[in-house]
PDB file of N, CA, C and O in Angstrom:
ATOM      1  N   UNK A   1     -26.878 -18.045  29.882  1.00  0.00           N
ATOM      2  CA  UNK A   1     -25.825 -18.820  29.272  1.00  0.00           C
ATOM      3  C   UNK A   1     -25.538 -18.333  27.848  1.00  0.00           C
ATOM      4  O   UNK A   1     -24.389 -18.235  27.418  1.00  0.00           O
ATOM      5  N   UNK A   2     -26.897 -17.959  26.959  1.00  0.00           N
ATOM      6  CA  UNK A   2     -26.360 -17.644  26.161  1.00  0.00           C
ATOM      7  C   UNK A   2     -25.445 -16.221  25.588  1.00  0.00           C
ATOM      8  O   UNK A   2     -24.678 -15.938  24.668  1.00  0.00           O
ATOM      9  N   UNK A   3     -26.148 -15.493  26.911  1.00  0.00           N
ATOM     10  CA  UNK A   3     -24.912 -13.947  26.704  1.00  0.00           C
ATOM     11  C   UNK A   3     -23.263 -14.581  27.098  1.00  0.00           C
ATOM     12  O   UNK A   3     -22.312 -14.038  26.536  1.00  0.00           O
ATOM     13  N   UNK A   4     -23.085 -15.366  27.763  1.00  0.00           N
ATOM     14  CA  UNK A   4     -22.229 -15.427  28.177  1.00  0.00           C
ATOM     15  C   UNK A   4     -21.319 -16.582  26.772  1.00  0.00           C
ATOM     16  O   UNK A   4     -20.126 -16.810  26.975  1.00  0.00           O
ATOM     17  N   UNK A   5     -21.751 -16.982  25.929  1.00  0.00           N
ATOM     18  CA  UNK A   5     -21.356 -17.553  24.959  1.00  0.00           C
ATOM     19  C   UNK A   5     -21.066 -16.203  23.677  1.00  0.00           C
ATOM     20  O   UNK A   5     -19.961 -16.019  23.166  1.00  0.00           O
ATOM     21  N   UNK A   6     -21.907 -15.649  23.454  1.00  0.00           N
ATOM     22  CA  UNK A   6     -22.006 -14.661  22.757  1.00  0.00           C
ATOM     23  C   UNK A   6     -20.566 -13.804  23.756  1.00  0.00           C
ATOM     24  O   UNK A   6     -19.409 -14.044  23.410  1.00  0.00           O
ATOM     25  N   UNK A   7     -20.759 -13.142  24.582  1.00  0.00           N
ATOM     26  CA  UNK A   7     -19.346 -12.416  24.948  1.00  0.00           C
ATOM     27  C   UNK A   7     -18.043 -13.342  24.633  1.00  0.00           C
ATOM     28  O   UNK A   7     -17.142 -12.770  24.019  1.00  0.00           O
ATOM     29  N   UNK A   8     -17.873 -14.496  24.930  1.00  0.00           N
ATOM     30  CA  UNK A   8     -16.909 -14.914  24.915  1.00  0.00           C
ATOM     31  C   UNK A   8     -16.398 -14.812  23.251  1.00  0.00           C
ATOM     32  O   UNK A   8     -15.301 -14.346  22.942  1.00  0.00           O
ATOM     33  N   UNK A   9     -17.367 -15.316  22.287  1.00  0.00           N
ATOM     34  CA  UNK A   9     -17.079 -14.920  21.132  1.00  0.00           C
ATOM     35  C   UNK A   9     -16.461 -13.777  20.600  1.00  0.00           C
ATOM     36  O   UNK A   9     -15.378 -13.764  20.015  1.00  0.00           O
ATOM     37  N   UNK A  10     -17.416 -12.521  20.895  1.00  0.00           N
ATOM     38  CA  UNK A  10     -16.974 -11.442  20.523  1.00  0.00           C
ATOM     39  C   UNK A  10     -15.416 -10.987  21.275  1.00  0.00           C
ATOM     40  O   UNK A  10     -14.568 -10.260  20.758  1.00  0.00           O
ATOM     41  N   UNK A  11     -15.346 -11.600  22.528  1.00  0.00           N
ATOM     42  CA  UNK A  11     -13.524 -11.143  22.904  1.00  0.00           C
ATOM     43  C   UNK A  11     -12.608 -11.826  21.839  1.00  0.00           C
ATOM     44  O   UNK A  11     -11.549 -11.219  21.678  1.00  0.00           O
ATOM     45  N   UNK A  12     -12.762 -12.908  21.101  1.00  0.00           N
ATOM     46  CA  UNK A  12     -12.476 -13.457  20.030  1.00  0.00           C
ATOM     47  C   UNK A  12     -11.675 -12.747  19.007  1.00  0.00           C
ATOM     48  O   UNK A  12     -10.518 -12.915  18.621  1.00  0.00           O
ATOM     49  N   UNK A  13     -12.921 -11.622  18.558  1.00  0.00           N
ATOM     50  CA  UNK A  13     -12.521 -10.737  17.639  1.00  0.00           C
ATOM     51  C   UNK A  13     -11.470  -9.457  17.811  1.00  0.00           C
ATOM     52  O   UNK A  13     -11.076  -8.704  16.920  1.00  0.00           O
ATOM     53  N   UNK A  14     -11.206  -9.443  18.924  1.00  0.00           N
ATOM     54  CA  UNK A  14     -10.287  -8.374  19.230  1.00  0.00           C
ATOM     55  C   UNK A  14      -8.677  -8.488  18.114  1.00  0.00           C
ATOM     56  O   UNK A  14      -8.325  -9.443  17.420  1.00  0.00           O
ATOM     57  N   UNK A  15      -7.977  -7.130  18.311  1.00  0.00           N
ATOM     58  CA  UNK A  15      -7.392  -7.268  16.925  1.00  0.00           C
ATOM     59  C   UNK A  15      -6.101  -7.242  17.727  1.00  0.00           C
ATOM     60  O   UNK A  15      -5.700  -6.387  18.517  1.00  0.00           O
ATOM     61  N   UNK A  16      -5.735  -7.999  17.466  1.00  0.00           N
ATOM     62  CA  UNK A  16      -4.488  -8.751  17.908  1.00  0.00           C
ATOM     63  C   UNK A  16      -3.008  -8.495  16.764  1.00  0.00           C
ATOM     64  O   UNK A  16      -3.190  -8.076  15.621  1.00  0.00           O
ATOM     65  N   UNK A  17      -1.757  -8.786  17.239  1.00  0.00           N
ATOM     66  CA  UNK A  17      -0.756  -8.661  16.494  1.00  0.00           C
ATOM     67  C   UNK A  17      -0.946 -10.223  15.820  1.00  0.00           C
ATOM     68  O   UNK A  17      -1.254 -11.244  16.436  1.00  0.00           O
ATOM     69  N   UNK A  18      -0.655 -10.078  14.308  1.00  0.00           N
ATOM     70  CA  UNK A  18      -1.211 -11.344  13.314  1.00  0.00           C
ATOM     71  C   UNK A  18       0.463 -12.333  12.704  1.00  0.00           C
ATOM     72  O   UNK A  18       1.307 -11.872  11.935  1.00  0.00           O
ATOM     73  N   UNK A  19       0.473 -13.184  13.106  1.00  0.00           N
ATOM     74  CA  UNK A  19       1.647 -13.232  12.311  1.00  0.00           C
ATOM     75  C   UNK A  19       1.851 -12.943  11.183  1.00  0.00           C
ATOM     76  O   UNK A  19       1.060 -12.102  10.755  1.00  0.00           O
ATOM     77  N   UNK A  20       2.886 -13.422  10.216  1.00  0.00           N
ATOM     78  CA  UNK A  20       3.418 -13.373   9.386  1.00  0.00           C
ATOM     79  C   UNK A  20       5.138 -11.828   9.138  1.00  0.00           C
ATOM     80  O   UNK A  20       5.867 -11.150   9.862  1.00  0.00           O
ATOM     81  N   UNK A  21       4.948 -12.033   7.933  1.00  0.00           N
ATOM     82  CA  UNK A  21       5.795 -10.601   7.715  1.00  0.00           C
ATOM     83  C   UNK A  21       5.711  -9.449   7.818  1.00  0.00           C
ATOM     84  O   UNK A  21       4.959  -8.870   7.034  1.00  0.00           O
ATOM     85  N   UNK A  22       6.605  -8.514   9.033  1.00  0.00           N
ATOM     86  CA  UNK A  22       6.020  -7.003   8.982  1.00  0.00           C
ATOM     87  C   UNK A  22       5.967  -6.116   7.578  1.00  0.00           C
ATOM     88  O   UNK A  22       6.461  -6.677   6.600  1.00  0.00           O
ATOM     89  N   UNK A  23       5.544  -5.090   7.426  1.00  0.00           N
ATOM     90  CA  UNK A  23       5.395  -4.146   6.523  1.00  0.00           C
ATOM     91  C   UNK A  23       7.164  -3.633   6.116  1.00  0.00           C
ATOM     92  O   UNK A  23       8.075  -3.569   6.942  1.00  0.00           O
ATOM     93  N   UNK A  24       7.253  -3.372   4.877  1.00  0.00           N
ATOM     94  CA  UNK A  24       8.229  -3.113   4.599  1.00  0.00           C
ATOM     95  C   UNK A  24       8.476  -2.063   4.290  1.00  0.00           C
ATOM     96  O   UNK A  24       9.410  -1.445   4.801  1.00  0.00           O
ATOM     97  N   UNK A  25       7.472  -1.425   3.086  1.00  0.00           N
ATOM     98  CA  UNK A  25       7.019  -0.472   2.287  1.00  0.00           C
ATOM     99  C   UNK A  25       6.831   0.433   3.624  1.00  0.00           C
ATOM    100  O   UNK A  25       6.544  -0.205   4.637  1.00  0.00           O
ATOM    101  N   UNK A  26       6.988   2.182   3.780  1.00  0.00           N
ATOM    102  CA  UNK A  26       6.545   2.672   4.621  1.00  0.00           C
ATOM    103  C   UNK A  26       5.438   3.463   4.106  1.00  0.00           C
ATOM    104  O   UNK A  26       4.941   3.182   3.015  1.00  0.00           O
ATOM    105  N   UNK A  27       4.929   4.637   4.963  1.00  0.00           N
ATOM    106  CA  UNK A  27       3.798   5.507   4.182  1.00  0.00           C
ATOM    107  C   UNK A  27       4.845   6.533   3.289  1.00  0.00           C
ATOM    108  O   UNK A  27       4.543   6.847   2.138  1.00  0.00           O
ATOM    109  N   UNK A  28       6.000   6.980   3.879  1.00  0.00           N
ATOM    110  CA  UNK A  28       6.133   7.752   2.734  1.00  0.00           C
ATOM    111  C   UNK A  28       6.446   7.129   1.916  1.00  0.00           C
ATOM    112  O   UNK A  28       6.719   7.941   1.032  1.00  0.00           O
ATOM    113  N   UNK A  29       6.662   5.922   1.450  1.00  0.00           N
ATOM    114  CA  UNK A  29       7.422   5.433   0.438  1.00  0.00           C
ATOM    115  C   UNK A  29       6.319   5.640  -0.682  1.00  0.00           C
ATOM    116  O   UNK A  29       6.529   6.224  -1.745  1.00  0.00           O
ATOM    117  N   UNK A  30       4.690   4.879  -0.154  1.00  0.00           N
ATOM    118  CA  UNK A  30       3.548   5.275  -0.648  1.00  0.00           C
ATOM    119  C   UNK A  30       2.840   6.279  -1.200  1.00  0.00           C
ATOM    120  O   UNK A  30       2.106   6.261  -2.188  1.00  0.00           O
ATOM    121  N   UNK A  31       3.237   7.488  -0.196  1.00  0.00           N
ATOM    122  CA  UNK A  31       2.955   9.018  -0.734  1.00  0.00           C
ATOM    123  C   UNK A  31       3.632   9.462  -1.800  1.00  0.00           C
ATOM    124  O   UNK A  31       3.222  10.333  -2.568  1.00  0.00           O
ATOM    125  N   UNK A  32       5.134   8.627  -1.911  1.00  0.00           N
ATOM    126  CA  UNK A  32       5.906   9.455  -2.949  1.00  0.00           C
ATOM    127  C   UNK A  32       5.097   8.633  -4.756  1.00  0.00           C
ATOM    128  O   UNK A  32       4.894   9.047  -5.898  1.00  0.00           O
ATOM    129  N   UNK A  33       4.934   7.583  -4.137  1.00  0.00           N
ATOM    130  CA  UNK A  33       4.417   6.575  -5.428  1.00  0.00           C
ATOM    131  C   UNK A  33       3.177   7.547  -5.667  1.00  0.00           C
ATOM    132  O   UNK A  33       2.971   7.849  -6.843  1.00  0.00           O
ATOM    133  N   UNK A  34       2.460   7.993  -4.854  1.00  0.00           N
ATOM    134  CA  UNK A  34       0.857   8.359  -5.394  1.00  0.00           C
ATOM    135  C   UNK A  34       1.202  10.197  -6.274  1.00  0.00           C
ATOM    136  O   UNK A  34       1.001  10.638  -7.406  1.00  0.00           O
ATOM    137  N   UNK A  35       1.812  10.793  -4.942  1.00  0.00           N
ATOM    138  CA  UNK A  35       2.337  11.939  -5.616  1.00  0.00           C
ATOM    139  C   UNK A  35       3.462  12.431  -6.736  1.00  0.00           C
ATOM    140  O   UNK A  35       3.309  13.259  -7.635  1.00  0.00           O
ATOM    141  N   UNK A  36       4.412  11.807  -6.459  1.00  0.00           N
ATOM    142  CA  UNK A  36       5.627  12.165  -7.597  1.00  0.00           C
ATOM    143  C   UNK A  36       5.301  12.364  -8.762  1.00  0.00           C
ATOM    144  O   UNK A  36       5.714  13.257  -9.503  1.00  0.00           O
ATOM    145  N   UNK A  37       4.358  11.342  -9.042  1.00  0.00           N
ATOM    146  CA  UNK A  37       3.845  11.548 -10.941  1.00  0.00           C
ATOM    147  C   UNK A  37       3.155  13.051 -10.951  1.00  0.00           C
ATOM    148  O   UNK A  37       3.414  13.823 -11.874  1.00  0.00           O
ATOM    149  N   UNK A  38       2.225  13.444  -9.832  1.00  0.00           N
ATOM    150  CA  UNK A  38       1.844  14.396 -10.221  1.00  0.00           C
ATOM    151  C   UNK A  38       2.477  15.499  -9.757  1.00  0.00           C
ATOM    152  O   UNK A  38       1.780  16.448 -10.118  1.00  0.00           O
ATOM    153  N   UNK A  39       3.275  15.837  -9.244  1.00  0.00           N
ATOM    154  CA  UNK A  39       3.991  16.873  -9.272  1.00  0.00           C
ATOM    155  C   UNK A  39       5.125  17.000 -10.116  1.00  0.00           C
ATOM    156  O   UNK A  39       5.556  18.153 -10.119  1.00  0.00           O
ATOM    157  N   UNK A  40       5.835  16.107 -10.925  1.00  0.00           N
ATOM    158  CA  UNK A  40       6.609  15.986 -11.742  1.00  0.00           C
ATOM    159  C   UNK A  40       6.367  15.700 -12.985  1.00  0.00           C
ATOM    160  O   UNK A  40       5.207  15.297 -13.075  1.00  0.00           O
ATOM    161  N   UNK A  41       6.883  15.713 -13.957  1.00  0.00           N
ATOM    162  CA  UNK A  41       6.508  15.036 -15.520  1.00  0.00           C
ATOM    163  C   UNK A  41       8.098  14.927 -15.700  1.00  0.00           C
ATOM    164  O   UNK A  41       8.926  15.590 -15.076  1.00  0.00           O
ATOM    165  N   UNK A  42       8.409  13.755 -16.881  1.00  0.00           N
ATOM    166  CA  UNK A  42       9.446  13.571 -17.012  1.00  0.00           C
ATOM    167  C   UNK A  42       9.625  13.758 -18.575  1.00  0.00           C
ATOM    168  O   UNK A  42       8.667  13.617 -19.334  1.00  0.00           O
ATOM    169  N   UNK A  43      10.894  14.082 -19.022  1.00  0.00           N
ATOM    170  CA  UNK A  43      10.669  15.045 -20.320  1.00  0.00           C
ATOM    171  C   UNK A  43      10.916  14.469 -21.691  1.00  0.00           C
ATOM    172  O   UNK A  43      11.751  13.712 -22.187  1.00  0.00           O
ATOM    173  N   UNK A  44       9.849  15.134 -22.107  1.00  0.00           N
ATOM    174  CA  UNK A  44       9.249  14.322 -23.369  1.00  0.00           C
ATOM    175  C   UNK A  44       8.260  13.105 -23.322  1.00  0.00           C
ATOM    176  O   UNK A  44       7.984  12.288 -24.200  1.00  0.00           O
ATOM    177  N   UNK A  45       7.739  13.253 -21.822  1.00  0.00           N
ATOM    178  CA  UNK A  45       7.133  11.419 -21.306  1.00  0.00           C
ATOM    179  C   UNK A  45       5.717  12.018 -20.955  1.00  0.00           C
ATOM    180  O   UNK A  45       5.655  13.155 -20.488  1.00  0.00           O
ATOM    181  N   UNK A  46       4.562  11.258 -21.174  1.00  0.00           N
ATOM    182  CA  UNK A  46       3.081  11.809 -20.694  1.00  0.00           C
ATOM    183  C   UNK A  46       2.903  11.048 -19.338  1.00  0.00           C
ATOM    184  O   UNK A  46       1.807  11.381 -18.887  1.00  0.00           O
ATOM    185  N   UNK A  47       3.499  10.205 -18.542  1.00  0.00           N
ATOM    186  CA  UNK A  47       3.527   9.504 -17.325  1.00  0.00           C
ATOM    187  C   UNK A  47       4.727   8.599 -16.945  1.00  0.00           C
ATOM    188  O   UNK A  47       5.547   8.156 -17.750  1.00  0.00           O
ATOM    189  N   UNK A  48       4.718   8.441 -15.953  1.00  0.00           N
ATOM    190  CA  UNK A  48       5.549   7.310 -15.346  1.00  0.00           C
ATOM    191  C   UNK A  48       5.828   6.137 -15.645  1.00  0.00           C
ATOM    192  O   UNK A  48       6.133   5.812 -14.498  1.00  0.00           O
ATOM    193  N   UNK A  49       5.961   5.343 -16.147  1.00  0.00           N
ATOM    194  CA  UNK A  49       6.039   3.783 -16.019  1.00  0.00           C
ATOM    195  C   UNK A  49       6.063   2.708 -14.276  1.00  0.00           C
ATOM    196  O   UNK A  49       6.174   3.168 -13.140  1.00  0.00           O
ATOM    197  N   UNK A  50       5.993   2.012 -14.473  1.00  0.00           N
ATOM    198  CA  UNK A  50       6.099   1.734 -12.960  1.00  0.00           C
ATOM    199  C   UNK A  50       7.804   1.317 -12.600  1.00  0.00           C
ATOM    200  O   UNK A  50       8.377   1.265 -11.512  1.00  0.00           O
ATOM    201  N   UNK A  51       8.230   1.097 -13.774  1.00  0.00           N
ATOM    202  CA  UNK A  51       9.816   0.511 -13.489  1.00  0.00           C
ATOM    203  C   UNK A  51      10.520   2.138 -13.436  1.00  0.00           C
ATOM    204  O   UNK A  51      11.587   2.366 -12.865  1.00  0.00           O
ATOM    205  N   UNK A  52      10.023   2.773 -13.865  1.00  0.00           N
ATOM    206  CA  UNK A  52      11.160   4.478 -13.700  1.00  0.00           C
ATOM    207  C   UNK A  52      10.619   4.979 -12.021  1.00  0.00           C
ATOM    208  O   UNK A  52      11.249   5.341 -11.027  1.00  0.00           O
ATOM    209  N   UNK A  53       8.962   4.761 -12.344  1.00  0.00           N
ATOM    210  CA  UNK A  53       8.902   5.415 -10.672  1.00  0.00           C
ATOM    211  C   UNK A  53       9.759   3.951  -9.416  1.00  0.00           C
ATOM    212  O   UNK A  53      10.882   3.932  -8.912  1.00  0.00           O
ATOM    213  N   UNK A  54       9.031   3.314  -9.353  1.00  0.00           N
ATOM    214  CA  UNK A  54      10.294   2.054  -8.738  1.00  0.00           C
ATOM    215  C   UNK A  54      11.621   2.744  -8.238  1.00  0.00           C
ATOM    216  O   UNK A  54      11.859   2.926  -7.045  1.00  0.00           O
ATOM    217  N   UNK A  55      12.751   3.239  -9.626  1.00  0.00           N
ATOM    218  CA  UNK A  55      13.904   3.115  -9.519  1.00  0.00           C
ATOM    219  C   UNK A  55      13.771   4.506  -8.302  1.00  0.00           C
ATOM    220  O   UNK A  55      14.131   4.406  -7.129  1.00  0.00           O
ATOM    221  N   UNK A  56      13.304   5.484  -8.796  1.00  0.00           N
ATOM    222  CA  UNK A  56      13.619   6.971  -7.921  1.00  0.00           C
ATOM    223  C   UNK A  56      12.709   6.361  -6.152  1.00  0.00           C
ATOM    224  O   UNK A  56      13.165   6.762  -5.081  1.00  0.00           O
ATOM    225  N   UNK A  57      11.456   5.399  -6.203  1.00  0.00           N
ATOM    226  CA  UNK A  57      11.576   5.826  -4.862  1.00  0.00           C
ATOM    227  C   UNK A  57      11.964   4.757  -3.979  1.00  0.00           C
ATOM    228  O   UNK A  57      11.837   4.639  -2.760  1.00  0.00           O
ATOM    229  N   UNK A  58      12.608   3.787  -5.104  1.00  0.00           N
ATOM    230  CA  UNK A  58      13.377   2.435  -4.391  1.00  0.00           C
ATOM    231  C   UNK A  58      12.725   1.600  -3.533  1.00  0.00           C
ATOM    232  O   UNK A  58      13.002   1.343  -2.362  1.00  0.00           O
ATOM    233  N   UNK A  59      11.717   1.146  -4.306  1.00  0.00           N
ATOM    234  CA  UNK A  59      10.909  -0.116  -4.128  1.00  0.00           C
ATOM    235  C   UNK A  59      10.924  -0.918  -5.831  1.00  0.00           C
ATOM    236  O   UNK A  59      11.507  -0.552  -6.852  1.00  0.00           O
ATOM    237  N   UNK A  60       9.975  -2.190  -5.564  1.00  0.00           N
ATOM    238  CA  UNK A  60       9.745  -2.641  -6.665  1.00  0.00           C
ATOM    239  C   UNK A  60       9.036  -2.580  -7.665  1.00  0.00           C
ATOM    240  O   UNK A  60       8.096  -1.812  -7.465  1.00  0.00           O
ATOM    241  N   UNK A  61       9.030  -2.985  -8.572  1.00  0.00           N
ATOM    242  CA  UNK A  61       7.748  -2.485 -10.051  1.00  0.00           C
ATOM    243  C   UNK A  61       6.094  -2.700  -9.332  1.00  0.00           C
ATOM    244  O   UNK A  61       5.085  -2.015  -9.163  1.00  0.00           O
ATOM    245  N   UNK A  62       6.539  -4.020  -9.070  1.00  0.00           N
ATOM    246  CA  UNK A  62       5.207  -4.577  -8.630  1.00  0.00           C
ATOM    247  C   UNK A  62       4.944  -4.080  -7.650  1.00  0.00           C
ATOM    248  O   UNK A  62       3.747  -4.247  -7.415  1.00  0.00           O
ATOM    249  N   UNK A  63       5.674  -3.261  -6.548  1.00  0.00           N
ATOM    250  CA  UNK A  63       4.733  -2.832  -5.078  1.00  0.00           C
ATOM    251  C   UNK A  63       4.064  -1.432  -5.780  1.00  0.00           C
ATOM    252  O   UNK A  63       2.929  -1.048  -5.496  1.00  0.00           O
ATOM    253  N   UNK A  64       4.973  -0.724  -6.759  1.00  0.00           N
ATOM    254  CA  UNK A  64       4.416   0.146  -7.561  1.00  0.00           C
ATOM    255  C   UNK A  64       2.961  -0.031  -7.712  1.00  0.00           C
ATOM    256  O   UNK A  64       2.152   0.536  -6.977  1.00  0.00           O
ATOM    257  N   UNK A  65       2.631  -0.843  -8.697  1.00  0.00           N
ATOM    258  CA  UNK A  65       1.643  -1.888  -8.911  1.00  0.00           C
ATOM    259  C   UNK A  65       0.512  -1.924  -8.309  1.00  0.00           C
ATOM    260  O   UNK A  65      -0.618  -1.541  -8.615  1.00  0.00           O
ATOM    261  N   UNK A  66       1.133  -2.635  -7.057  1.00  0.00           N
ATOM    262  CA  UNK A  66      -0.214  -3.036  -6.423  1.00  0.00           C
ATOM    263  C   UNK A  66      -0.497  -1.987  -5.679  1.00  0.00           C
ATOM    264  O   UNK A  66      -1.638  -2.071  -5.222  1.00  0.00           O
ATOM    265  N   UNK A  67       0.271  -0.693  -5.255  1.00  0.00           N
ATOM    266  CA  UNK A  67      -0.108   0.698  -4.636  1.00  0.00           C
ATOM    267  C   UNK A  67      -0.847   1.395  -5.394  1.00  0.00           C
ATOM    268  O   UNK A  67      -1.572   2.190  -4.795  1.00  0.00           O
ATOM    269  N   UNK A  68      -0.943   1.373  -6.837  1.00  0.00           N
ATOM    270  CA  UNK A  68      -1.546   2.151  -7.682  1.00  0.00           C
ATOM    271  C   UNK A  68      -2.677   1.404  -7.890  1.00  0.00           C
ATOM    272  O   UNK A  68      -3.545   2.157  -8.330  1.00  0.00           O
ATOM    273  N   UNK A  69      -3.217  -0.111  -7.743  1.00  0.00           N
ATOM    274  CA  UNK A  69      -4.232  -0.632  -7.803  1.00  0.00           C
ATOM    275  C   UNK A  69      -4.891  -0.359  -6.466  1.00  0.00           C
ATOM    276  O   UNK A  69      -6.115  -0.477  -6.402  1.00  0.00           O
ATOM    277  N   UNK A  70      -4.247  -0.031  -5.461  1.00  0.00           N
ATOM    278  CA  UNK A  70      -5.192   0.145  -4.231  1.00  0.00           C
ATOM    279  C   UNK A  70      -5.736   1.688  -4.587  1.00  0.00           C
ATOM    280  O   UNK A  70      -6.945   1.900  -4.487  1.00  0.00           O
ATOM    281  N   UNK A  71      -5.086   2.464  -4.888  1.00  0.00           N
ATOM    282  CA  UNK A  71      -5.185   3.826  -4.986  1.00  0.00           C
ATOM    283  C   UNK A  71      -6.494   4.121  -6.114  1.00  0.00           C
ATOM    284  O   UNK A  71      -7.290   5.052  -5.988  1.00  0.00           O
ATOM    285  N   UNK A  72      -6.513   3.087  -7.254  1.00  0.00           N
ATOM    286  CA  UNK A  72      -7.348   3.257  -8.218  1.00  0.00           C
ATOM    287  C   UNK A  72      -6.692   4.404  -9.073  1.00  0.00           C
ATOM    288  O   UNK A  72      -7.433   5.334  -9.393  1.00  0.00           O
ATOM    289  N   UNK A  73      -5.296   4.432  -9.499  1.00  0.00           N
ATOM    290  CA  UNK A  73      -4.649   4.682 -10.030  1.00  0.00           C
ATOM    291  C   UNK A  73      -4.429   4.388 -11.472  1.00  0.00           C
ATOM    292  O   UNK A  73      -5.498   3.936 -11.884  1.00  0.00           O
ATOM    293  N   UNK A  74      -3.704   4.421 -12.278  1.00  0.00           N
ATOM    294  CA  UNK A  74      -3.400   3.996 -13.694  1.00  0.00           C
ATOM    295  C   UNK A  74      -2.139   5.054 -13.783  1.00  0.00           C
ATOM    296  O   UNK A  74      -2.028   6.155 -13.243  1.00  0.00           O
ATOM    297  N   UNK A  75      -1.062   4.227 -14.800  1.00  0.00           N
ATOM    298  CA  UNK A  75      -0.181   5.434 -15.336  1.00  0.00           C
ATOM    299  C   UNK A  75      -0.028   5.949 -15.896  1.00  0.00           C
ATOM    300  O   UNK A  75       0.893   6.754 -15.758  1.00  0.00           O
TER     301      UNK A  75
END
């Protein structure tokens, strides 16, 4: 009885479609946020800001933001 409690649990965990809101942001949108700064410099500027990178890869300051906090980033 008790394997059979224990299995039922663990089918539990299977990863299922979750509600809420799909993804908006794509990966390249991501790649361009992580890379652009470094393949580019902008002139007379020692980095990006998050509102200049934003405008070129047309997302928001803040997804900027929180991509560069996942990344362990800084600008």
């Amino acid at each position: 009885m008790a394997s059979r409690f224990l299995r039922e649990r663990l089918d539990g965990l299977a990863d299922e479609p979750r509600p809420g809101v799909s993804r908006t942001i794509t990966d390249a949108q991501v790649k361009c946020v992580v890379v652009h700064p470094l393949k580019e410099t902008r002139a007379g500027e020692m980095h990006w800001s998050k509102r200049e990178l934003a405008k070129v890869v047309g997302i928001s300051p803040a997804s900027v933001l929180r991509i560069w906090h996942a990344f362990g980033l800084q600008p």
